[in-house]
Residue frames as qw, qx, qy, qz and C-alpha x, y, z in Angstrom:
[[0.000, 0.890, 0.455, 0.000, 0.00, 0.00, 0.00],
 [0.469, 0.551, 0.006, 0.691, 1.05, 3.24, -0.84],
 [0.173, -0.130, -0.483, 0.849, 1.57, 6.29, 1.68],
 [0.276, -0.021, -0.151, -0.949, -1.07, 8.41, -0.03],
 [0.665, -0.283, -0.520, -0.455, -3.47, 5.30, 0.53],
 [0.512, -0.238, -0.638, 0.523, -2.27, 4.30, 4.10],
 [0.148, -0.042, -0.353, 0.923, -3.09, 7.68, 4.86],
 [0.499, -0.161, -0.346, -0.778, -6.11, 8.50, 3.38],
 [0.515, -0.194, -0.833, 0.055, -7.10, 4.52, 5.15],
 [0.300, -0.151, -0.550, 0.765, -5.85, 6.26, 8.67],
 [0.284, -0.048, 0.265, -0.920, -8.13, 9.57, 8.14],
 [0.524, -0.136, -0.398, -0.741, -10.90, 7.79, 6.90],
 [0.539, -0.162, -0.788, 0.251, -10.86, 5.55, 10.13],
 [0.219, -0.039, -0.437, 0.872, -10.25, 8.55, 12.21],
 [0.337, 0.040, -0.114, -0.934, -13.33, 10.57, 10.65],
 [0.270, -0.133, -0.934, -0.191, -16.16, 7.43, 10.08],
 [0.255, -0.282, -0.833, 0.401, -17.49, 7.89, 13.35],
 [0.084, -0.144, -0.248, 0.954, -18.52, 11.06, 13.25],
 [0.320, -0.136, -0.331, -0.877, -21.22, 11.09, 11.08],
 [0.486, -0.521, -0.457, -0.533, -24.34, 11.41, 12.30],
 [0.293, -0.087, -0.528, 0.793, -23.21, 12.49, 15.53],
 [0.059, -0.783, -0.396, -0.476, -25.75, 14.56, 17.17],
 [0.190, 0.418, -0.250, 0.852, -25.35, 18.05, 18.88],
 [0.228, -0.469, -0.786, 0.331, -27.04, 17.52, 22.23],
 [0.011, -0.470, -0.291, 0.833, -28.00, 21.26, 22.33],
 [0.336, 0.375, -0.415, -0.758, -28.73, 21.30, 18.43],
 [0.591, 0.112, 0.798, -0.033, -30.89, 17.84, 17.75],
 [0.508, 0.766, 0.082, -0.386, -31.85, 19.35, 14.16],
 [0.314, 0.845, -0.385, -0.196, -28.90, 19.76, 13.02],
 [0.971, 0.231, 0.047, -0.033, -26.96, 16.71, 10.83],
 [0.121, -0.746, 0.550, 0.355, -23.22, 16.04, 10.56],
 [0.817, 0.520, -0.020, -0.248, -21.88, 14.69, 7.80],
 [0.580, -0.433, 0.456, 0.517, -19.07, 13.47, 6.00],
 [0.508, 0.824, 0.000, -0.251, -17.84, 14.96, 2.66],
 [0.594, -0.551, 0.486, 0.326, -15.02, 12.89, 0.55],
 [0.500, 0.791, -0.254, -0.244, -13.44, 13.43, -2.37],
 [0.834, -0.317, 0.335, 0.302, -11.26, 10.42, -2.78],
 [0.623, 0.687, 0.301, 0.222, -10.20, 11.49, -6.25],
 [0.535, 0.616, -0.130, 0.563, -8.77, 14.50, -5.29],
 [0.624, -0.073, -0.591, 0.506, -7.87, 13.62, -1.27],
 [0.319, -0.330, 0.291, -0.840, -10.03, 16.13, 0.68],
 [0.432, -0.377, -0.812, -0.111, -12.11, 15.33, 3.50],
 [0.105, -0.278, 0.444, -0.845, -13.99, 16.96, 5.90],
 [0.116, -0.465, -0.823, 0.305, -16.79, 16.48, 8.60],
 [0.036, -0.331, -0.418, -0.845, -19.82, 18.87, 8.38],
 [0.163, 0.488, 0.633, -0.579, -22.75, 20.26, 10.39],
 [0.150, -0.047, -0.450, -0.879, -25.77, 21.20, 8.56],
 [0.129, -0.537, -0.809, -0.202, -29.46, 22.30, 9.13],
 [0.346, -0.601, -0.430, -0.579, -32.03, 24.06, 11.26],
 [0.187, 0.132, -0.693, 0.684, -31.21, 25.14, 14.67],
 [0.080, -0.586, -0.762, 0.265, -33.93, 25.38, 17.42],
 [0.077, 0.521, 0.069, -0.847, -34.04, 29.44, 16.79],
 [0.435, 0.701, 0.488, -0.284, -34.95, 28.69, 13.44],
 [0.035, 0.892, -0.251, -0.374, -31.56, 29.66, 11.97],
 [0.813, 0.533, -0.216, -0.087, -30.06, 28.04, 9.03],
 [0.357, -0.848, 0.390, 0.036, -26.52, 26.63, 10.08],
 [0.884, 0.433, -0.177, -0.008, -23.68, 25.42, 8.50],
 [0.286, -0.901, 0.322, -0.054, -20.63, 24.48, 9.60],
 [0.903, 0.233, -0.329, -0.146, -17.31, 22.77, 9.06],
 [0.480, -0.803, 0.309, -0.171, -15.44, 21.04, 12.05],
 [0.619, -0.375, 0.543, 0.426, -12.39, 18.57, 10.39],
 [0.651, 0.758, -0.032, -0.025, -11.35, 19.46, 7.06],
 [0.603, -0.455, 0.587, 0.292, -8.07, 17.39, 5.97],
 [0.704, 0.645, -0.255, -0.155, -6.24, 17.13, 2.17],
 [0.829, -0.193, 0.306, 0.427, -3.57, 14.78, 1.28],
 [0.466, 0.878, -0.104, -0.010, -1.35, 17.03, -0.87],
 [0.106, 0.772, -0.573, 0.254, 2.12, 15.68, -1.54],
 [0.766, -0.347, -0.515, 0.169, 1.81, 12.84, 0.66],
 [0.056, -0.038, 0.449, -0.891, 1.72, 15.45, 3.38],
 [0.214, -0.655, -0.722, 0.062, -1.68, 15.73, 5.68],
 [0.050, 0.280, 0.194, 0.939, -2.87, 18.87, 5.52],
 [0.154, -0.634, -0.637, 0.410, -4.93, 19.92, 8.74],
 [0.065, 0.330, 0.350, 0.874, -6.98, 22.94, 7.66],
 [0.574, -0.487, 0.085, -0.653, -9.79, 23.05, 10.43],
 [0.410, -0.233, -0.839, 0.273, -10.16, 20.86, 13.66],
 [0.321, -0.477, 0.066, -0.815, -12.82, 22.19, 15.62],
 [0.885, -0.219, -0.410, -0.004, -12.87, 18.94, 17.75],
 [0.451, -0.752, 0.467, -0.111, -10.86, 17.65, 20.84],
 [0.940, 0.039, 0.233, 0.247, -9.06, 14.93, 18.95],
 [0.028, -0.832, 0.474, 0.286, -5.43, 15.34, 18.08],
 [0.907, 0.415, 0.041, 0.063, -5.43, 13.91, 14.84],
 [0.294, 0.796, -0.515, 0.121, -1.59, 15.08, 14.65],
 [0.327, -0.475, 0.718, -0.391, -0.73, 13.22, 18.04],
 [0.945, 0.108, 0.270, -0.150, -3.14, 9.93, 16.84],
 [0.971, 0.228, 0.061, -0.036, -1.29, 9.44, 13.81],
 [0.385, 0.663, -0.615, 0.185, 2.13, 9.79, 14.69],
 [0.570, -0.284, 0.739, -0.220, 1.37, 6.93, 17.55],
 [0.873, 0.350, 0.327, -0.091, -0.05, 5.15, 14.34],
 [0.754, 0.369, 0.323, 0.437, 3.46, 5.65, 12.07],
 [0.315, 0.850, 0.133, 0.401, 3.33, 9.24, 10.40],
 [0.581, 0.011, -0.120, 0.805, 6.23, 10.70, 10.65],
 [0.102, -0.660, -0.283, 0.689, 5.74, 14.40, 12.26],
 [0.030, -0.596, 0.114, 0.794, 6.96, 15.59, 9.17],
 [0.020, -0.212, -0.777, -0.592, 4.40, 14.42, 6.75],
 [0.098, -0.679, -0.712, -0.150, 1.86, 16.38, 8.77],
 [0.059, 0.180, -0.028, 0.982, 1.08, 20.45, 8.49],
 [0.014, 0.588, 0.797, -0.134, -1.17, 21.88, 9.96],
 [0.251, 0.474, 0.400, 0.743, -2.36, 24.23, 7.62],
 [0.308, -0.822, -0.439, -0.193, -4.57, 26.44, 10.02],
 [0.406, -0.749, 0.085, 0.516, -1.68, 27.91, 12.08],
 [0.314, 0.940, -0.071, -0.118, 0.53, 30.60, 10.15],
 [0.867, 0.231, -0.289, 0.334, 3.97, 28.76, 8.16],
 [0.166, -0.697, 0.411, -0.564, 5.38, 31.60, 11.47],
 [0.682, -0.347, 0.479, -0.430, 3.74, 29.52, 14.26],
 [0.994, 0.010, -0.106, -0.003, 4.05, 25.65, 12.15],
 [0.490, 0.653, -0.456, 0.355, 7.85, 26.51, 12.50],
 [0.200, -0.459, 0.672, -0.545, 7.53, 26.26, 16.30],
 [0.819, -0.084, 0.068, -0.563, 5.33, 23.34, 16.14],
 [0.726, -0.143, 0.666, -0.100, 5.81, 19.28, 16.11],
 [0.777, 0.382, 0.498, 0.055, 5.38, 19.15, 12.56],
 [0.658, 0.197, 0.416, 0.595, 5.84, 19.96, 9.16],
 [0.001, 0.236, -0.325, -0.916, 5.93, 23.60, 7.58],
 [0.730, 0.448, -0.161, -0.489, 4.79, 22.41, 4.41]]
């Protein structure tokens, strides 16, 4: 198996569960999952009708293979995907996390870019 599939394997283990989680405060409102195997995005989604009545949309893991690098672009979760899958293999530096500034990934665990 390649890297770019070993990984993709890993997020798509990591992420599975999520859908159809439900927001204990928000019971309306649907998460999803949204994957693009094709061209290595994934992400996890909220979407619907809050109790106010207010459309809502939201996205709370959004992750690209680019490069055989992981690309972390949102976590709004308490999982440290970064910290899972370097106990699962992945070398620190095949994972960016794209959401801090290439300032702050410099002081980080991982990769730059």
């Amino acid at each position: 198996m390649d890297k770019t599939t070993k990984y993709e394997a890993m997020i798509l283990d990591m992420i599975d569960h999520m859908e159809g989680i439900k927001i204990s405060n928000e019971p309306k409102l649907e998460t999803k999952l949204i994957i693009d195997k094709e061209k290595r995005r994934y992400m996890v989604v909220t979407v619907g009708w809050n109790e106010a009545g207010d459309y809502h949309h939201s996205c709370s893991v959004h992750v690209e293979i680019i490069n055989e690098k992981l690309w972390f672009y949102t976590n709004m979760t308490d999982i440290d995907f970064g910290r899972k899958l370097v106990y699962q293999g992945v070398p620190p530096s095949d994972i960016v996390v794209g959401f801090l500034t290439p300032k702050m990934r410099e002081v980080s665990d991982y990769a730059v870019a």
